[in-house]
mmCIF file as Biopython writes it, N, C-alpha, C and O atoms, coordinates in Angstrom:
data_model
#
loop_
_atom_site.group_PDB
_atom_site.id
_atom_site.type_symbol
_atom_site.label_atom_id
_atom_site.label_alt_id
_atom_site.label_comp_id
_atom_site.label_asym_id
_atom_site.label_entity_id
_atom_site.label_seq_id
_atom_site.pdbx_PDB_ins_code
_atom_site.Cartn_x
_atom_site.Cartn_y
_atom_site.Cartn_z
_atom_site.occupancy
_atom_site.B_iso_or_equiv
_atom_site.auth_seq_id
_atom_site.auth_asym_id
_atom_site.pdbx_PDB_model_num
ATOM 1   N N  . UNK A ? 1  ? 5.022   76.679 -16.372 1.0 0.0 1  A 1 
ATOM 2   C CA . UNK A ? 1  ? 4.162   77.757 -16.820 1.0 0.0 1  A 1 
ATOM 3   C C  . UNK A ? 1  ? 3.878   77.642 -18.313 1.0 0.0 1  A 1 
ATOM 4   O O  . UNK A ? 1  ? 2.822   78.150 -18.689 1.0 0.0 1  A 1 
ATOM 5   N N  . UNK A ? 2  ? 4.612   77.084 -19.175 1.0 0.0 2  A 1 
ATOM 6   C CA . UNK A ? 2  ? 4.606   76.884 -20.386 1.0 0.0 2  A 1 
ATOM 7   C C  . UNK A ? 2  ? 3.380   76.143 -20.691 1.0 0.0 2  A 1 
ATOM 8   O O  . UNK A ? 2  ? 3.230   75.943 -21.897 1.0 0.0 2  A 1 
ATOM 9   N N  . UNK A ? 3  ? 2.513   75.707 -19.972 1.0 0.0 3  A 1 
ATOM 10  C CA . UNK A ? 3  ? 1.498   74.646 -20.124 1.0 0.0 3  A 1 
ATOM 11  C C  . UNK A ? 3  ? 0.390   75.616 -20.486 1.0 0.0 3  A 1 
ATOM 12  O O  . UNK A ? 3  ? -0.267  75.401 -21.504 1.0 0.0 3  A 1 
ATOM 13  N N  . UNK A ? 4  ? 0.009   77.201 -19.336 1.0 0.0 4  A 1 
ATOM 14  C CA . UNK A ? 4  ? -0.775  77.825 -19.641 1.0 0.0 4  A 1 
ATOM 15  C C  . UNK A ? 4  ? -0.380  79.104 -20.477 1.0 0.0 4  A 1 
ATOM 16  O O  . UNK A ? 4  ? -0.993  80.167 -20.572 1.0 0.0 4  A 1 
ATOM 17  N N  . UNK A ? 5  ? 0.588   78.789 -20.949 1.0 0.0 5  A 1 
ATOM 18  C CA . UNK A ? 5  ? 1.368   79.981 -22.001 1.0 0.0 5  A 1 
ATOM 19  C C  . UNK A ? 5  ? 0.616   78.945 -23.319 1.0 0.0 5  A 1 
ATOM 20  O O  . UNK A ? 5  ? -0.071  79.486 -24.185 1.0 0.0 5  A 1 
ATOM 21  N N  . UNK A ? 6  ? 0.827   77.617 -23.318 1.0 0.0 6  A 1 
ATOM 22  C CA . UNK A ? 6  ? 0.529   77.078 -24.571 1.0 0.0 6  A 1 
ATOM 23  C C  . UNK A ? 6  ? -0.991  76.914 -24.785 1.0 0.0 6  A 1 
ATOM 24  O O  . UNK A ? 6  ? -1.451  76.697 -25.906 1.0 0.0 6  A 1 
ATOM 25  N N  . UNK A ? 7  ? -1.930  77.048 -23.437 1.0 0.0 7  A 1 
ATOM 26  C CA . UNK A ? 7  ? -3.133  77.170 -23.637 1.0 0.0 7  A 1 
ATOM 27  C C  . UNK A ? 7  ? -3.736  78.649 -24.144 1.0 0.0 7  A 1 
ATOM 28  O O  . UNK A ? 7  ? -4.613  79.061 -24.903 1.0 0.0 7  A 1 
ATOM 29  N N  . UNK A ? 8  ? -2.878  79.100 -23.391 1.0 0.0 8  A 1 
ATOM 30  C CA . UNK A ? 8  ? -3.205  80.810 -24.052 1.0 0.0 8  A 1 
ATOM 31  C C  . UNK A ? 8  ? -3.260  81.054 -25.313 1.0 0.0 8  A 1 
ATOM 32  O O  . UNK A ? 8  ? -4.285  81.486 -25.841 1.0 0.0 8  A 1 
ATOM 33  N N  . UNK A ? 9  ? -2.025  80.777 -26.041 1.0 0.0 9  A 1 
ATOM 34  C CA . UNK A ? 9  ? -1.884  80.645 -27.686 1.0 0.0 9  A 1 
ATOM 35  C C  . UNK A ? 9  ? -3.226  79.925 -28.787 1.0 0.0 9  A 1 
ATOM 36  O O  . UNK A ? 9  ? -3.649  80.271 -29.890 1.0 0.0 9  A 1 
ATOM 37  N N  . UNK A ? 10 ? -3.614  78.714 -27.781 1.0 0.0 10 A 1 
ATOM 38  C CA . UNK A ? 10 ? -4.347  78.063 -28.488 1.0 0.0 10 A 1 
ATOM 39  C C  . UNK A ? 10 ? -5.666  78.507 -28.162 1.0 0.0 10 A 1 
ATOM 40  O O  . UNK A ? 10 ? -6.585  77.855 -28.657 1.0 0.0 10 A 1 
ATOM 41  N N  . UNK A ? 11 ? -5.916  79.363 -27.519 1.0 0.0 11 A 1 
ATOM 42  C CA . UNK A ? 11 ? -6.985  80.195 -27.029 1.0 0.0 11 A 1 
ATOM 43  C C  . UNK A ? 11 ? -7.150  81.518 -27.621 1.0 0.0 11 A 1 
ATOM 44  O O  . UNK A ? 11 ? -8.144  82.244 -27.599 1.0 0.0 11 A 1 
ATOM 45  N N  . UNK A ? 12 ? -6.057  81.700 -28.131 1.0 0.0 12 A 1 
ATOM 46  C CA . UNK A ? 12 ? -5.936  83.336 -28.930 1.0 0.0 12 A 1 
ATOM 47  C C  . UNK A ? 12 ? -5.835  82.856 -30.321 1.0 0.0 12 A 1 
ATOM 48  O O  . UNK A ? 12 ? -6.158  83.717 -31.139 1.0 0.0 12 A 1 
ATOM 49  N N  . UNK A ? 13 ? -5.433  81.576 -30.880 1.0 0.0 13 A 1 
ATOM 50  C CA . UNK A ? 13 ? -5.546  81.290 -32.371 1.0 0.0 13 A 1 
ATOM 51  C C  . UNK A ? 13 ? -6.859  81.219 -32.076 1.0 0.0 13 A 1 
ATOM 52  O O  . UNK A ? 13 ? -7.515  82.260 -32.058 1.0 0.0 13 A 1 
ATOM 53  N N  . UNK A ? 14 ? -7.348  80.209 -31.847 1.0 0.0 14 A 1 
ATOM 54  C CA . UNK A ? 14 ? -8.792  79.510 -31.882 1.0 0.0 14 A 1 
ATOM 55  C C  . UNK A ? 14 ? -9.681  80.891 -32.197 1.0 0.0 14 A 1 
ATOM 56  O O  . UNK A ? 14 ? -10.355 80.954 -33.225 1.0 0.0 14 A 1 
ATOM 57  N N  . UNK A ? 15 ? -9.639  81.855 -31.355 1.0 0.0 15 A 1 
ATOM 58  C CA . UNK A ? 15 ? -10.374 82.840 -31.331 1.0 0.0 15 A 1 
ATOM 59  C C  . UNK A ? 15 ? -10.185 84.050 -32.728 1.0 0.0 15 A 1 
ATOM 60  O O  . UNK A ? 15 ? -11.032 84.738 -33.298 1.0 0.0 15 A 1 
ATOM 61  N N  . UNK A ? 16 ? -8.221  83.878 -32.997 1.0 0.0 16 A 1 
ATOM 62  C CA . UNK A ? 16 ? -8.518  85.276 -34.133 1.0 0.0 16 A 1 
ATOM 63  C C  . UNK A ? 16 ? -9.177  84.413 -35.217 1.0 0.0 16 A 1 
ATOM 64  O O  . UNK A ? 16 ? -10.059 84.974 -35.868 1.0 0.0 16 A 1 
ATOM 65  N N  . UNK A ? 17 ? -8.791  82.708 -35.614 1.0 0.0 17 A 1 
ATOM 66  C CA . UNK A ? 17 ? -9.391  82.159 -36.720 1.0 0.0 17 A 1 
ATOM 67  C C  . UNK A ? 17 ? -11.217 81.973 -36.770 1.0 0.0 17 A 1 
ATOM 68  O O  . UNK A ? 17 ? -11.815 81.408 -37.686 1.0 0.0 17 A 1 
ATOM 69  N N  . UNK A ? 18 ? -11.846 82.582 -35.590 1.0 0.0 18 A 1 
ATOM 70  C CA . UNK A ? 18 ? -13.384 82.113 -35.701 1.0 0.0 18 A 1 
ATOM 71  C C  . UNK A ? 18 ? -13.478 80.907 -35.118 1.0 0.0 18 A 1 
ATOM 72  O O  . UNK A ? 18 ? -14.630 80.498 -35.265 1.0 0.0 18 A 1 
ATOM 73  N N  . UNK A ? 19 ? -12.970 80.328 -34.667 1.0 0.0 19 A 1 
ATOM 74  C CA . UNK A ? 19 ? -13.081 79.148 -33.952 1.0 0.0 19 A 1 
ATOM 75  C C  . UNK A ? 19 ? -14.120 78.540 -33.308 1.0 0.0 19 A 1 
ATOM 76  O O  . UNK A ? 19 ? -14.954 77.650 -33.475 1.0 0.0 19 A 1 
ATOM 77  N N  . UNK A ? 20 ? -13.541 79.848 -32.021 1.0 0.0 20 A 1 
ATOM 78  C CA . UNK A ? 20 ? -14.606 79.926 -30.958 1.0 0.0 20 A 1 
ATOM 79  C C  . UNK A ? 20 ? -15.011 81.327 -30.778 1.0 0.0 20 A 1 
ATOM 80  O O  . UNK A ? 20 ? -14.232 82.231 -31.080 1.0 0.0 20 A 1 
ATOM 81  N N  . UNK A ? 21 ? -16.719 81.674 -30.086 1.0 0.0 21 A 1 
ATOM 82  C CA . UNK A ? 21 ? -17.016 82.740 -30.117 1.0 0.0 21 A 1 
ATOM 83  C C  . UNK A ? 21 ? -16.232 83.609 -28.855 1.0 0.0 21 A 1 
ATOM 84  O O  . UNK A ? 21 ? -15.342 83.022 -28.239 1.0 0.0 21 A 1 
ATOM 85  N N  . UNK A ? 22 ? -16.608 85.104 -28.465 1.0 0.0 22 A 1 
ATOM 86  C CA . UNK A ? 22 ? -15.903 85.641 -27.657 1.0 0.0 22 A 1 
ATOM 87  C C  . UNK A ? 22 ? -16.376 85.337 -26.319 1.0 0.0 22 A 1 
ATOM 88  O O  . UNK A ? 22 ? -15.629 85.561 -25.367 1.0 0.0 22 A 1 
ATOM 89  N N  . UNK A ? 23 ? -17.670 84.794 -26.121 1.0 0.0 23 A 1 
ATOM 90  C CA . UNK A ? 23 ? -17.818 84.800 -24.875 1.0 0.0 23 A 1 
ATOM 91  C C  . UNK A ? 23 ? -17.331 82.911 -24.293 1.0 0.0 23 A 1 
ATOM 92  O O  . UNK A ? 23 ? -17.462 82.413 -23.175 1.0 0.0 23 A 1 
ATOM 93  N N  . UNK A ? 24 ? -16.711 82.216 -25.724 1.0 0.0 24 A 1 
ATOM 94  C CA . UNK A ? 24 ? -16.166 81.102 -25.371 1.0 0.0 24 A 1 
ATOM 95  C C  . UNK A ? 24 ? -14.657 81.432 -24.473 1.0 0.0 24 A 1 
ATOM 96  O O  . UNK A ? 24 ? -14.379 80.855 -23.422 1.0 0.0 24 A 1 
ATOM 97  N N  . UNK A ? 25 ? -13.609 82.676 -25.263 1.0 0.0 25 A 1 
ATOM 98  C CA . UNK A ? 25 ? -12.727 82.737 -25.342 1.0 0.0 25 A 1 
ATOM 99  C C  . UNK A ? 25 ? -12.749 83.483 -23.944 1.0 0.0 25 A 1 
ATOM 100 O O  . UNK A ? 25 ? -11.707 83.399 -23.293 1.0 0.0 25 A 1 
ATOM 101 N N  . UNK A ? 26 ? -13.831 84.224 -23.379 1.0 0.0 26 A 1 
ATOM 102 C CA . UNK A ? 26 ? -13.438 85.355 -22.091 1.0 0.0 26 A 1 
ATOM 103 C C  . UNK A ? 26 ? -13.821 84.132 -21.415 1.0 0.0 26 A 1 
ATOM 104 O O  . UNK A ? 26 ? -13.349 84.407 -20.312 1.0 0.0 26 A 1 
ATOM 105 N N  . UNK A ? 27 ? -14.435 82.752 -21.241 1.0 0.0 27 A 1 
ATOM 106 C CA . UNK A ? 27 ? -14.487 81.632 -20.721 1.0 0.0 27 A 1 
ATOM 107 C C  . UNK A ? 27 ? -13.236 81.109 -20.328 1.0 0.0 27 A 1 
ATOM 108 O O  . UNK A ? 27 ? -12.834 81.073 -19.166 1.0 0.0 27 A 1 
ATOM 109 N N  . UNK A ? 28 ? -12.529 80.637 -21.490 1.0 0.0 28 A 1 
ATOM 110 C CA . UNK A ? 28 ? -11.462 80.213 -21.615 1.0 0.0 28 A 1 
ATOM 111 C C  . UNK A ? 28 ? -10.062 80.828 -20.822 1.0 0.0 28 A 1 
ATOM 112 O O  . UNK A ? 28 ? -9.117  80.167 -20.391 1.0 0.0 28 A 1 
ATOM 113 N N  . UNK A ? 29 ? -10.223 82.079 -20.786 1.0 0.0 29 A 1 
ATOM 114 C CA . UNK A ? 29 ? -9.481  83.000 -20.080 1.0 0.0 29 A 1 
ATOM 115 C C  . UNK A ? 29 ? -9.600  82.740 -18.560 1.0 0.0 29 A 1 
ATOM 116 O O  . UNK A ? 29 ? -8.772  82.213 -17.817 1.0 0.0 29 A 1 
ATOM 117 N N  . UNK A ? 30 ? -10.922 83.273 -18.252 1.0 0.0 30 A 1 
ATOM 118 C CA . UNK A ? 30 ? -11.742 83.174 -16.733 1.0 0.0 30 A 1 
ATOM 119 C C  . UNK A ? 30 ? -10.841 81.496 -16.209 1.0 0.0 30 A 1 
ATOM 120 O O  . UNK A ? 30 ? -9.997  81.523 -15.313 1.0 0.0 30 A 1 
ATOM 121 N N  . UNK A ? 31 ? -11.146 80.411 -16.806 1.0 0.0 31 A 1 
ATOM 122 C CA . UNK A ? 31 ? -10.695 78.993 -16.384 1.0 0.0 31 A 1 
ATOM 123 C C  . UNK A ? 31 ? -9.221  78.856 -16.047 1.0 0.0 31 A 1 
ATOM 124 O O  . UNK A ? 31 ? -8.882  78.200 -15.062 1.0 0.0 31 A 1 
ATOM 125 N N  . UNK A ? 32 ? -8.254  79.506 -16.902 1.0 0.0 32 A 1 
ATOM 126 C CA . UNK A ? 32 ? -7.056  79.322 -16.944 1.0 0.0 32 A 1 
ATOM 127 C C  . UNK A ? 32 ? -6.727  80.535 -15.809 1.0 0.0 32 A 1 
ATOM 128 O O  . UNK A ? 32 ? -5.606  80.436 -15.312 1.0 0.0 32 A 1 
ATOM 129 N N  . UNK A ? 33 ? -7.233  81.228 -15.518 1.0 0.0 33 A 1 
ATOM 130 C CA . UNK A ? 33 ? -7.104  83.110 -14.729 1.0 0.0 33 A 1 
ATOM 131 C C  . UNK A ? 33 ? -7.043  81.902 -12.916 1.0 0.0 33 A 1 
ATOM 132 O O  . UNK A ? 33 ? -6.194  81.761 -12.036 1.0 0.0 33 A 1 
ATOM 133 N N  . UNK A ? 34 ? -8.352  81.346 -13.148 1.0 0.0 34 A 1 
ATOM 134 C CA . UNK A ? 34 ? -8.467  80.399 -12.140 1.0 0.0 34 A 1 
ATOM 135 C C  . UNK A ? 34 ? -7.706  79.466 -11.601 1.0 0.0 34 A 1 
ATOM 136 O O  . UNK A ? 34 ? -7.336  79.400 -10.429 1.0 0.0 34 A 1 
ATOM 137 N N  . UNK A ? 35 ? -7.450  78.662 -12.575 1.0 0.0 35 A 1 
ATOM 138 C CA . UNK A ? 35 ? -6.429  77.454 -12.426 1.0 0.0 35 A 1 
ATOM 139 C C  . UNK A ? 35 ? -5.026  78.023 -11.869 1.0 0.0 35 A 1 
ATOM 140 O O  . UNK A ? 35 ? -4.410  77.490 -10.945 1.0 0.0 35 A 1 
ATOM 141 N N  . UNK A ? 36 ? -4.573  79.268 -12.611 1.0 0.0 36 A 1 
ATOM 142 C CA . UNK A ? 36 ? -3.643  79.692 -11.647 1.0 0.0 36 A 1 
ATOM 143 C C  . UNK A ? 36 ? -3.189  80.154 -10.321 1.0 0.0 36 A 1 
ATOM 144 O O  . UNK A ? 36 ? -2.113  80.094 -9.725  1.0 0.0 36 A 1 
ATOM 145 N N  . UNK A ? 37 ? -4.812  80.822 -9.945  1.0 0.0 37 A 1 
ATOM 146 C CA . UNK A ? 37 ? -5.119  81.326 -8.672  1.0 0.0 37 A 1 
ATOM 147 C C  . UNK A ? 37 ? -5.241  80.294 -7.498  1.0 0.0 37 A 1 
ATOM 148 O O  . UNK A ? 37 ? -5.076  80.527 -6.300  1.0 0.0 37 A 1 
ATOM 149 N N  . UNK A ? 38 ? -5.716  78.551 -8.374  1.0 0.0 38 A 1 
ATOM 150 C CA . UNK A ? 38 ? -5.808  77.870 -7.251  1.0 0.0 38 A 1 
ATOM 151 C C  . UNK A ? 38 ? -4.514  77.373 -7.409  1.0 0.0 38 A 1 
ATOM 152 O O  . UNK A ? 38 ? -4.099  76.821 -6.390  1.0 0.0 38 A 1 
ATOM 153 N N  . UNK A ? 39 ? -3.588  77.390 -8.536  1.0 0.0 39 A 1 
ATOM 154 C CA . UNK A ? 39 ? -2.408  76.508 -7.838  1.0 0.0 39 A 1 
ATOM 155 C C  . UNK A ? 39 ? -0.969  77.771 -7.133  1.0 0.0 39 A 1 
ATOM 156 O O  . UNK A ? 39 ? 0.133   77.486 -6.664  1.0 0.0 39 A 1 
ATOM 157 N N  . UNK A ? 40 ? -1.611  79.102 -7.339  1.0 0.0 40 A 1 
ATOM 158 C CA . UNK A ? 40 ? -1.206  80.029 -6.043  1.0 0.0 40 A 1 
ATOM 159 C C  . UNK A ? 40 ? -1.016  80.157 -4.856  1.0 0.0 40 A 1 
ATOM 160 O O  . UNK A ? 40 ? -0.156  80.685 -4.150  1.0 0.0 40 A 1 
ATOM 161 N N  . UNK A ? 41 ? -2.596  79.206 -4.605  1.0 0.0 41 A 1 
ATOM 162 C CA . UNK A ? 41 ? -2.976  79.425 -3.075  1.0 0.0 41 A 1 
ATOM 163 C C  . UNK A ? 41 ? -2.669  77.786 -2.612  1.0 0.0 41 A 1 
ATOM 164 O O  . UNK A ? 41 ? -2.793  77.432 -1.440  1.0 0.0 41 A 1 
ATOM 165 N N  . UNK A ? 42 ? -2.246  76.833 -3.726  1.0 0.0 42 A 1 
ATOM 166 C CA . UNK A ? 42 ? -1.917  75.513 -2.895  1.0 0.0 42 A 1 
ATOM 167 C C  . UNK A ? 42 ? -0.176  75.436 -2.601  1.0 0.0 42 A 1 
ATOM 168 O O  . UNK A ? 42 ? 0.437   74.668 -1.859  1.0 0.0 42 A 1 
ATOM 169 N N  . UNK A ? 43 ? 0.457   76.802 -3.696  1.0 0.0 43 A 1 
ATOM 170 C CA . UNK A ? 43 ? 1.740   77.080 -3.505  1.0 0.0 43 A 1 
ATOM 171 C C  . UNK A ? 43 ? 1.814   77.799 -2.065  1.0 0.0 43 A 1 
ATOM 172 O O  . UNK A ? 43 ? 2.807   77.653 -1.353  1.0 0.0 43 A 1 
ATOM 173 N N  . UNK A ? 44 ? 0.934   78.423 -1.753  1.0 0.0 44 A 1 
ATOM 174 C CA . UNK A ? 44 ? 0.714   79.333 -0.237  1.0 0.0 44 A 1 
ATOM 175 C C  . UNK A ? 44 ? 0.714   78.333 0.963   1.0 0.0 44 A 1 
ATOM 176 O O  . UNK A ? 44 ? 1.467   78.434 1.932   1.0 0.0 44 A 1 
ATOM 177 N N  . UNK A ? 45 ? -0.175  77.403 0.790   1.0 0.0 45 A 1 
ATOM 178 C CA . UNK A ? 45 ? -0.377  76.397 1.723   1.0 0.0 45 A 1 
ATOM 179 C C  . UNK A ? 45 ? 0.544   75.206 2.198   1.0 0.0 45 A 1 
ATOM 180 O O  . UNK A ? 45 ? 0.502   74.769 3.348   1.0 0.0 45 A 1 
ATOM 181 N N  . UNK A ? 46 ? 1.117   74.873 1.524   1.0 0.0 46 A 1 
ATOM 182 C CA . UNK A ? 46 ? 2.253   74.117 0.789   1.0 0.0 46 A 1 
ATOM 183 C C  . UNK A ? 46 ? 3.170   75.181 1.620   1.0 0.0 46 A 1 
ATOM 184 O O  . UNK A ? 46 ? 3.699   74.739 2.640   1.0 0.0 46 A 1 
ATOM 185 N N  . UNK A ? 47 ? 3.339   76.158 1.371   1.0 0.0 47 A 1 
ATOM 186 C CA . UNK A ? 47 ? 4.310   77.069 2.218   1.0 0.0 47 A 1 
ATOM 187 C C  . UNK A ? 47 ? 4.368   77.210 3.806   1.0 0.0 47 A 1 
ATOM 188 O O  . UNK A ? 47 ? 5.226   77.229 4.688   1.0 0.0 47 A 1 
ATOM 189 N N  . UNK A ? 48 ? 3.249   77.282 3.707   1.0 0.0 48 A 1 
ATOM 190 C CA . UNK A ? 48 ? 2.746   77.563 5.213   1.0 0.0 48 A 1 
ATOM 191 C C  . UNK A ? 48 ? 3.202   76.336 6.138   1.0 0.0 48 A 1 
ATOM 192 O O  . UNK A ? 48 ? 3.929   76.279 7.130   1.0 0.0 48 A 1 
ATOM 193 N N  . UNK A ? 49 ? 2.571   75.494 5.503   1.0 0.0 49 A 1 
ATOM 194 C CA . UNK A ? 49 ? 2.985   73.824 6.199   1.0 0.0 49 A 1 
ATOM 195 C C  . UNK A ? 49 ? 4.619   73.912 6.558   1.0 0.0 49 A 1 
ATOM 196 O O  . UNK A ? 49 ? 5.157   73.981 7.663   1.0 0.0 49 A 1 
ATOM 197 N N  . UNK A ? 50 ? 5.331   73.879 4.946   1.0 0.0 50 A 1 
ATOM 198 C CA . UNK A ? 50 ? 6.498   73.873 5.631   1.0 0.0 50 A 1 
ATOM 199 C C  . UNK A ? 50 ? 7.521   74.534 6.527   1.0 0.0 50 A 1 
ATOM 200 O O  . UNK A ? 50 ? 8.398   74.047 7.240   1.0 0.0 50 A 1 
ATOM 201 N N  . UNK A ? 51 ? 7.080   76.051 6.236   1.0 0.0 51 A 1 
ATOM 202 C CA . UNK A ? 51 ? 7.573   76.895 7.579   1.0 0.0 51 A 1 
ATOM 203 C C  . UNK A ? 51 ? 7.162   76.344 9.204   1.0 0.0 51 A 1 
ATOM 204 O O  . UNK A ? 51 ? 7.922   76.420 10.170  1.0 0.0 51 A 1 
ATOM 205 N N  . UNK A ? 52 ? 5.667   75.739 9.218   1.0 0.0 52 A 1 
ATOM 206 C CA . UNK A ? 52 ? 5.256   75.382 10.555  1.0 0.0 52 A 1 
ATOM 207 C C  . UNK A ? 52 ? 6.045   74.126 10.563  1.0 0.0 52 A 1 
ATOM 208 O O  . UNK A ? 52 ? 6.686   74.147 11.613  1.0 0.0 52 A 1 
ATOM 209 N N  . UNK A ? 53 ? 6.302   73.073 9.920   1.0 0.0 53 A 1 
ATOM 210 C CA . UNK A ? 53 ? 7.064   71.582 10.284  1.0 0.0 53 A 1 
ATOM 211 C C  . UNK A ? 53 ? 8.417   71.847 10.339  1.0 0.0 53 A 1 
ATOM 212 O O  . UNK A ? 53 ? 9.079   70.829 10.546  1.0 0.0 53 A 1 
ATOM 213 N N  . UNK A ? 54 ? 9.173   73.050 10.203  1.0 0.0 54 A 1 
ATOM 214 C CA . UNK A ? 54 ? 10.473  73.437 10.033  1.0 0.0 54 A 1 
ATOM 215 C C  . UNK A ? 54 ? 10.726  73.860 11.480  1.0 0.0 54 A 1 
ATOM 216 O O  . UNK A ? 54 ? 11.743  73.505 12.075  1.0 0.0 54 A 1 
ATOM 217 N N  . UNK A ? 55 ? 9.680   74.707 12.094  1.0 0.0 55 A 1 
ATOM 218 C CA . UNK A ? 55 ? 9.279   75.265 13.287  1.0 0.0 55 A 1 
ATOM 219 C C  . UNK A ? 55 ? 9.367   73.960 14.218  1.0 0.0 55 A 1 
ATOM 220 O O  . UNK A ? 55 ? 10.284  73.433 14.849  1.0 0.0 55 A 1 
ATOM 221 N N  . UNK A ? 56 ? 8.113   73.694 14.038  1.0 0.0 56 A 1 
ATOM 222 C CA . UNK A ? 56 ? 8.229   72.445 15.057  1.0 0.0 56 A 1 
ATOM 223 C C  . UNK A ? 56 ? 9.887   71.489 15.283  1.0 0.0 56 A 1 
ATOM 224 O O  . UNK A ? 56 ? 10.584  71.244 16.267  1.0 0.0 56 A 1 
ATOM 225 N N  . UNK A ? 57 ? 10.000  71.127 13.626  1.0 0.0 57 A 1 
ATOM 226 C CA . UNK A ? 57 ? 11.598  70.390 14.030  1.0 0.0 57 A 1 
ATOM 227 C C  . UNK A ? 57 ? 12.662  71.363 14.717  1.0 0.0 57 A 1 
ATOM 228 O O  . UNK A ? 57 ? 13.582  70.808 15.318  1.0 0.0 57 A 1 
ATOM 229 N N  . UNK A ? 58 ? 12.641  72.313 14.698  1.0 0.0 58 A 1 
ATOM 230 C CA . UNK A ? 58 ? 13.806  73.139 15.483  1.0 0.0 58 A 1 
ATOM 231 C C  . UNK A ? 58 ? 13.399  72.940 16.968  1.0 0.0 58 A 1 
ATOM 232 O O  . UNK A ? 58 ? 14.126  72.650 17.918  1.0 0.0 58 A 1 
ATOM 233 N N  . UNK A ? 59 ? 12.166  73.148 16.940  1.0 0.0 59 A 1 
ATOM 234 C CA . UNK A ? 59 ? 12.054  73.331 18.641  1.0 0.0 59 A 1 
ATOM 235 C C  . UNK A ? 59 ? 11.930  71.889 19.025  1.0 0.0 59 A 1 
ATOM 236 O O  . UNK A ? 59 ? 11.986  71.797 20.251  1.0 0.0 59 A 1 
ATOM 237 N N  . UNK A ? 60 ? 11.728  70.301 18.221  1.0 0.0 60 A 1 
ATOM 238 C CA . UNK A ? 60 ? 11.916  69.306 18.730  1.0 0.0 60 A 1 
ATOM 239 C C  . UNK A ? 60 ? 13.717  69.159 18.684  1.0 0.0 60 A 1 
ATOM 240 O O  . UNK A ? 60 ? 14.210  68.464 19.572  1.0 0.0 60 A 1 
ATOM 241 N N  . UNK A ? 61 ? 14.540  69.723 17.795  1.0 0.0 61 A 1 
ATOM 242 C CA . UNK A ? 61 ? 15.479  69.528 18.408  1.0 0.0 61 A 1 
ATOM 243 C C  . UNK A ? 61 ? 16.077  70.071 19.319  1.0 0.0 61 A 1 
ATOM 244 O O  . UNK A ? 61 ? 17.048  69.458 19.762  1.0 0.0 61 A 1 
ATOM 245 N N  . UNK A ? 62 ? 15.718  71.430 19.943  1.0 0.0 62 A 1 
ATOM 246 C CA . UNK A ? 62 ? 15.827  72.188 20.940  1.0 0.0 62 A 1 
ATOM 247 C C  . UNK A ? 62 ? 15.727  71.629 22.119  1.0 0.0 62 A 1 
ATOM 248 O O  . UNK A ? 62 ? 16.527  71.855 23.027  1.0 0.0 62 A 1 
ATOM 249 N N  . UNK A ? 63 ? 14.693  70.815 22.216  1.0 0.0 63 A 1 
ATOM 250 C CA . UNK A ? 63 ? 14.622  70.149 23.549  1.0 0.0 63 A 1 
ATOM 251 C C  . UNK A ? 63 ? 15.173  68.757 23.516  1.0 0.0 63 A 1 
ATOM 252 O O  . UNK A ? 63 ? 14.911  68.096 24.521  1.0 0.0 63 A 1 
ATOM 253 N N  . UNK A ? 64 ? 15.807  68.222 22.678  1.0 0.0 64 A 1 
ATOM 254 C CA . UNK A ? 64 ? 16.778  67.319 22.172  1.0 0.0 64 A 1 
ATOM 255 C C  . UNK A ? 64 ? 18.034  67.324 22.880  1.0 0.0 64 A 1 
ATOM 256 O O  . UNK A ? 64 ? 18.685  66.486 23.504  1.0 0.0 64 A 1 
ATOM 257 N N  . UNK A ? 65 ? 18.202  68.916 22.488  1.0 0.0 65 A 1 
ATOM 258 C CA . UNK A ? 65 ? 19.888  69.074 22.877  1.0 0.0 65 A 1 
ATOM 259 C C  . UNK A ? 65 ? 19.696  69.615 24.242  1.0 0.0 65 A 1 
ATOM 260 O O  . UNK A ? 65 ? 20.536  69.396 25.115  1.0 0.0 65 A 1 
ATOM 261 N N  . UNK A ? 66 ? 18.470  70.417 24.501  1.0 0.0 66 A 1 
ATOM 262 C CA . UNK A ? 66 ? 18.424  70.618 26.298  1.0 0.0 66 A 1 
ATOM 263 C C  . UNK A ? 66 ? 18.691  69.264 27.105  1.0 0.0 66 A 1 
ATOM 264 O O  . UNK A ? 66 ? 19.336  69.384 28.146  1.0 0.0 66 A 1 
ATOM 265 N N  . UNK A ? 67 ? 18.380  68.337 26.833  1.0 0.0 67 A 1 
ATOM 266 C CA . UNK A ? 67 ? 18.311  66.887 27.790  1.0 0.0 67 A 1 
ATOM 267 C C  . UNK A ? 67 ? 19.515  66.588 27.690  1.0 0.0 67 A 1 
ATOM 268 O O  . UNK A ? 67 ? 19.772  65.764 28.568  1.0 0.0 67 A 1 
ATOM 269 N N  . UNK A ? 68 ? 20.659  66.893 26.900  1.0 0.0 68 A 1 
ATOM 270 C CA . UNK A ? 68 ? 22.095  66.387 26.737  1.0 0.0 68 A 1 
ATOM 271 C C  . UNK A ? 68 ? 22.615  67.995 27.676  1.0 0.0 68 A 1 
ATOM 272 O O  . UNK A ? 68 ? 23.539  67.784 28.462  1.0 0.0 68 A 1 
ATOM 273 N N  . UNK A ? 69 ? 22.255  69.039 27.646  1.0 0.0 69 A 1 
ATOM 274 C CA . UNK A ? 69 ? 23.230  70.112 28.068  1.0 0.0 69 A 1 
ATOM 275 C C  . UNK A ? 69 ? 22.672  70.637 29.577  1.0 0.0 69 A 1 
ATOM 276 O O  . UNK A ? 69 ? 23.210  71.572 30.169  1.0 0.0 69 A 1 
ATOM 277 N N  . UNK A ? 70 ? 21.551  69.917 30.090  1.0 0.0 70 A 1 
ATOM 278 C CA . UNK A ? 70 ? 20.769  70.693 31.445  1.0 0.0 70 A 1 
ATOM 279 C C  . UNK A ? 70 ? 21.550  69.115 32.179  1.0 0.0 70 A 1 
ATOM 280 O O  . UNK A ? 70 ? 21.424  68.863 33.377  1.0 0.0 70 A 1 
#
């Protein structure tokens, strides 16, 4: 997280020194607001997967151990 903590900073100097104008900086914001939202939803997906392949391996070993106990 420190990556968009350090973009933030350099997004809030840039801006109190005149840097960049404000509608650069509500830019700058909007991009990084984003970037987090998509690596949210690839943390979501990424999740999802592994609950379903966790799923599946239980129930492939389920019928694993049925063929040794039926």
């Amino acid at each position: 997280m420190s990556s968009y903590e350090d973009f933030y900073n350099k997004l809030e100097s840039s801006y109190a020194n005149g840097e960049i104008t404000q509608a650069d900086y509500v830019d700058g914001l909007q991009n990084a607001y984003d970037s987090i939202l998509d690596n949210l939803q690839a943390v979501q997906d990424l999740d999802k997967e592994m609950l379903e392949y966790y799923g599946n391996t239980l129930d492939l070993a389920e019928d694993e151990l049925s063929k040794y106990t039926d």
